[in-house]
Residue frames as a rotation matrix with the C-alpha (Angstrom) as fourth column:
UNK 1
0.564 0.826 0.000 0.00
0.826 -0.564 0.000 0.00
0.000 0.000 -1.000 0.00
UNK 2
0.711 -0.279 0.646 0.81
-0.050 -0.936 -0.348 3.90
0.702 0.215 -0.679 0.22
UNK 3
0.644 0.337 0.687 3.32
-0.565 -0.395 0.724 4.71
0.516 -0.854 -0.064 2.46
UNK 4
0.928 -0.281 0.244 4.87
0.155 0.888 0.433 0.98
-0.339 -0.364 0.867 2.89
UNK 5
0.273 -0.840 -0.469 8.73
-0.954 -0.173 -0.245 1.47
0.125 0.514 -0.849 2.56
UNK 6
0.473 -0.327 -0.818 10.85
-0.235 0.848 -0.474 -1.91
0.849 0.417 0.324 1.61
UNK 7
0.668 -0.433 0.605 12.60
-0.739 -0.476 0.476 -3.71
0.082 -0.765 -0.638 4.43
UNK 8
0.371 -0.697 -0.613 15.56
-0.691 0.233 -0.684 -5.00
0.620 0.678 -0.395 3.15
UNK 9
-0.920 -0.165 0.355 16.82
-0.380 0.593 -0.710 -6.94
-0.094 -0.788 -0.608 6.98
UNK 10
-0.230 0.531 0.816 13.31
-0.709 0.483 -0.514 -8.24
-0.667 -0.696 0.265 6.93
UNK 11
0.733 0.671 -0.112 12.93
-0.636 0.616 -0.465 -9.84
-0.244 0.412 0.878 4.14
UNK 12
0.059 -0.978 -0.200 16.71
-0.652 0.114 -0.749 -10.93
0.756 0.174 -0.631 4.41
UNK 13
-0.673 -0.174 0.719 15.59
-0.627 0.649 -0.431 -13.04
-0.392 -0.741 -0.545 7.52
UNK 14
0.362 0.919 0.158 12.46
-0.602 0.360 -0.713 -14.29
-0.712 0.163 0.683 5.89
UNK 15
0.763 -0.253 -0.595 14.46
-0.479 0.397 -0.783 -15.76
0.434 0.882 0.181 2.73
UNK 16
-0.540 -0.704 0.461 17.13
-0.807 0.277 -0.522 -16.80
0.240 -0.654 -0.718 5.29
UNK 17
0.025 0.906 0.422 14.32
-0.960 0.140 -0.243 -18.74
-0.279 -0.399 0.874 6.86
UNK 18
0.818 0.573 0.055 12.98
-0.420 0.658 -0.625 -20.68
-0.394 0.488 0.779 4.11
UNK 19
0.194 -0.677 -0.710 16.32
-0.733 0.382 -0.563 -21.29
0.653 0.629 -0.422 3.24
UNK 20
-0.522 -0.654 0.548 17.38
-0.851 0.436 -0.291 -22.89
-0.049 -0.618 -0.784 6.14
UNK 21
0.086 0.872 0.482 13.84
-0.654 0.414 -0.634 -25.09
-0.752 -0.261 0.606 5.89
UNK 22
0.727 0.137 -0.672 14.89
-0.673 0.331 -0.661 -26.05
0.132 0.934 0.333 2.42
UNK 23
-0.051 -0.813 -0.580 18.21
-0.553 0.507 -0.662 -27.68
0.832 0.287 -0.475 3.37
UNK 24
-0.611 -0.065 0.789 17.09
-0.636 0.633 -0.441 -29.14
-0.471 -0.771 -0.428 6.52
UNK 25
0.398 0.724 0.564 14.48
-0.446 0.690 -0.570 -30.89
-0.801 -0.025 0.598 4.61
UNK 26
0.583 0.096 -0.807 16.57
-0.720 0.522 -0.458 -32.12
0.378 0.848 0.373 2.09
UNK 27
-0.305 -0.876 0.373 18.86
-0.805 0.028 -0.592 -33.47
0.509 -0.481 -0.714 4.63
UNK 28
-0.144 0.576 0.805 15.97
-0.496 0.662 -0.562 -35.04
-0.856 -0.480 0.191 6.54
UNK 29
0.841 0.441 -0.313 14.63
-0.521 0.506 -0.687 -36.49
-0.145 0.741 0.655 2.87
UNK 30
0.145 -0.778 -0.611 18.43
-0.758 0.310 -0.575 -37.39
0.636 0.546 -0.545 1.89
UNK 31
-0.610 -0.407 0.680 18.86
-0.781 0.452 -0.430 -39.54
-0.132 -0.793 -0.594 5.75
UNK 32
0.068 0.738 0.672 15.60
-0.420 0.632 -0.652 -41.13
-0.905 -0.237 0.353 5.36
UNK 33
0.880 0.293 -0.374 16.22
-0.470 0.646 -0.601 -42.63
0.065 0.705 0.706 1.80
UNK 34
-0.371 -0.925 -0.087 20.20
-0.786 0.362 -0.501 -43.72
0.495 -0.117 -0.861 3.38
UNK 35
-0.464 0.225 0.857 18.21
-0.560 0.676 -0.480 -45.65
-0.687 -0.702 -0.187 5.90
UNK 36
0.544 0.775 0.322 16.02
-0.588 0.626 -0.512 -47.29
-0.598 0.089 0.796 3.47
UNK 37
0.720 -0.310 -0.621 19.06
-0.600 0.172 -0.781 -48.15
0.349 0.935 -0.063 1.58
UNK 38
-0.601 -0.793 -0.098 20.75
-0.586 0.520 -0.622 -49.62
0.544 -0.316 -0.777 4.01
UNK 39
0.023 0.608 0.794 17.79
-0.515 0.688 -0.512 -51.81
-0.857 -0.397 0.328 5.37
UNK 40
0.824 0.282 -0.492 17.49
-0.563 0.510 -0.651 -52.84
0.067 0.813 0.579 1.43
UNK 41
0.052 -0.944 -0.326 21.20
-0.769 0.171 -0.616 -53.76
0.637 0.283 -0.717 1.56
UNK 42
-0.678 -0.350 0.646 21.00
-0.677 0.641 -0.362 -55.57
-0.287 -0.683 -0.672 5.14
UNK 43
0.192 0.980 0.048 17.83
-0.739 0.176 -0.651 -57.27
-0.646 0.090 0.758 3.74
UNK 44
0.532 -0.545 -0.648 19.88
-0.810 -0.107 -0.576 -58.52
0.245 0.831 -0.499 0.88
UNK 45
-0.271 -0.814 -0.513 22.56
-0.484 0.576 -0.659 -60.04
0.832 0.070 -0.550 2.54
UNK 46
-0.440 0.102 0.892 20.50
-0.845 0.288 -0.450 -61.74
-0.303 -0.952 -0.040 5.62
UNK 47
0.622 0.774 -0.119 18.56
-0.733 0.521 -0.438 -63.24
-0.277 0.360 0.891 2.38
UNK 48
0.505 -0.750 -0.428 21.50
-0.758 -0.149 -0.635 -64.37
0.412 0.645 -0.644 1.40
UNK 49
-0.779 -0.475 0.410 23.00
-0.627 0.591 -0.507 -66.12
-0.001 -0.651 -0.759 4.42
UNK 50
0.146 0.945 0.292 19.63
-0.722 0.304 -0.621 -67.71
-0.676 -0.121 0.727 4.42
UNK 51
0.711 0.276 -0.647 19.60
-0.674 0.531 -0.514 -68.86
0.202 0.801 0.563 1.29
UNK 52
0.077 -0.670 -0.739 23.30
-0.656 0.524 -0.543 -70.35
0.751 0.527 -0.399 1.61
UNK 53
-0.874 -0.340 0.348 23.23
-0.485 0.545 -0.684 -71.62
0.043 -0.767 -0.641 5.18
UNK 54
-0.228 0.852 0.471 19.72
-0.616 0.248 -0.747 -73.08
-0.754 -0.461 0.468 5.11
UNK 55
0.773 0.505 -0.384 18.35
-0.498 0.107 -0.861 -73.70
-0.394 0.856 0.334 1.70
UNK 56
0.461 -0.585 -0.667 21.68
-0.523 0.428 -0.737 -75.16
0.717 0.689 -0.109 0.37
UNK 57
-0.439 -0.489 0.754 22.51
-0.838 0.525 -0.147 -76.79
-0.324 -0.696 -0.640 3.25
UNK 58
-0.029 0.490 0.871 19.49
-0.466 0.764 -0.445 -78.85
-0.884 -0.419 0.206 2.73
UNK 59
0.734 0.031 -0.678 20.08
-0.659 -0.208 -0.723 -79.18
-0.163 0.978 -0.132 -0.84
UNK 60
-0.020 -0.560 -0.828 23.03
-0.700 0.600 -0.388 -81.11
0.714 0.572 -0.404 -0.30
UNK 61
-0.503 -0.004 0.864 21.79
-0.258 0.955 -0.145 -83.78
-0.825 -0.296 -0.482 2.15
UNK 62
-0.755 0.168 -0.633 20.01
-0.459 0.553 0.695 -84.68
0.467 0.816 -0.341 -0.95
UNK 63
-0.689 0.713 -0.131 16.97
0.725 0.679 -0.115 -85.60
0.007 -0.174 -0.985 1.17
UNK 64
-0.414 0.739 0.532 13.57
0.566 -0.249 0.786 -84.74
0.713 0.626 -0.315 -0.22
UNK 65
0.385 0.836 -0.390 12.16
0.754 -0.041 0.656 -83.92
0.532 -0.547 -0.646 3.31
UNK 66
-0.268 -0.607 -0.748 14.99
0.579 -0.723 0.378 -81.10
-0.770 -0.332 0.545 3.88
UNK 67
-0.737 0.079 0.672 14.50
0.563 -0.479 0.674 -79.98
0.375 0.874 0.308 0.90
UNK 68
-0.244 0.835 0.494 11.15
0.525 -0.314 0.791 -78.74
0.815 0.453 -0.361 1.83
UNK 69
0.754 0.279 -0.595 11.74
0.650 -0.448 0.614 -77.73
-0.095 -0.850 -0.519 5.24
UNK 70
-0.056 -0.912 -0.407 14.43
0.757 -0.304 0.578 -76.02
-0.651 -0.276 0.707 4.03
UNK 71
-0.568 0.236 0.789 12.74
0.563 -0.589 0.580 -74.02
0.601 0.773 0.202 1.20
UNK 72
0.512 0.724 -0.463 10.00
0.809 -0.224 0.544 -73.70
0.290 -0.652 -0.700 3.85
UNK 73
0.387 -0.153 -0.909 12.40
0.736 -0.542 0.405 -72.11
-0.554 -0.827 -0.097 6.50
UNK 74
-0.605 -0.796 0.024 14.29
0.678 -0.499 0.539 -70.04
-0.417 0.343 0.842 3.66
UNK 75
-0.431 0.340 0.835 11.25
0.196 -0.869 0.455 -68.39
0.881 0.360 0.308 1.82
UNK 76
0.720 0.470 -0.510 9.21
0.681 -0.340 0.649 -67.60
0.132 -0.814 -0.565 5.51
UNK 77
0.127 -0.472 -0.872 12.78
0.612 -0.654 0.443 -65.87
-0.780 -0.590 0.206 6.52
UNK 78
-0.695 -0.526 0.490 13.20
0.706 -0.369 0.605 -64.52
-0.137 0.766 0.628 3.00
UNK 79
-0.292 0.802 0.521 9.46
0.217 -0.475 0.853 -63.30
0.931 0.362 -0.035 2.11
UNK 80
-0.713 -0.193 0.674 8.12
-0.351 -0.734 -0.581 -62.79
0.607 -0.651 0.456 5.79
């Protein structure tokens, strides 16, 4: 309106502000997809041990009835 002069310090804290808001949230977005990468990763390699210590254990007794408790116990720990 009439009257209104510009205030250069306020709107220098106000853009300050939103800056600071912008880089904490990308920070907060950037941590929270590290974490989901490293859950994919530990997820990975727990399927893994599964797979070899369980699923190929039972694989080579060569008996039919491991076999299946071993697929069993490997997809339950794999799939959930």
């Amino acid at each position: 309106g009439e009257g209104e002069t510009f205030d250069y310090a306020d709107t220098l804290v106000h853009q300050m502000i939103h800056t600071v808001e912008f880089v904490l949230g990308a920070v907060s977005n950037t941590a929270s997809y590290l974490r989901l990468w490293a859950l994919s990763l530990a997820h990975a390699q727990l399927s893994a041990v599964f797979y070899d210590r369980i699923f190929m254990a039972a694989i080579q007794t060569g008996s039919p009835v491991a076999l299946v408790v071993g697929f069993f116990m490997w997809a339950m720990a794999t799939i959930g």
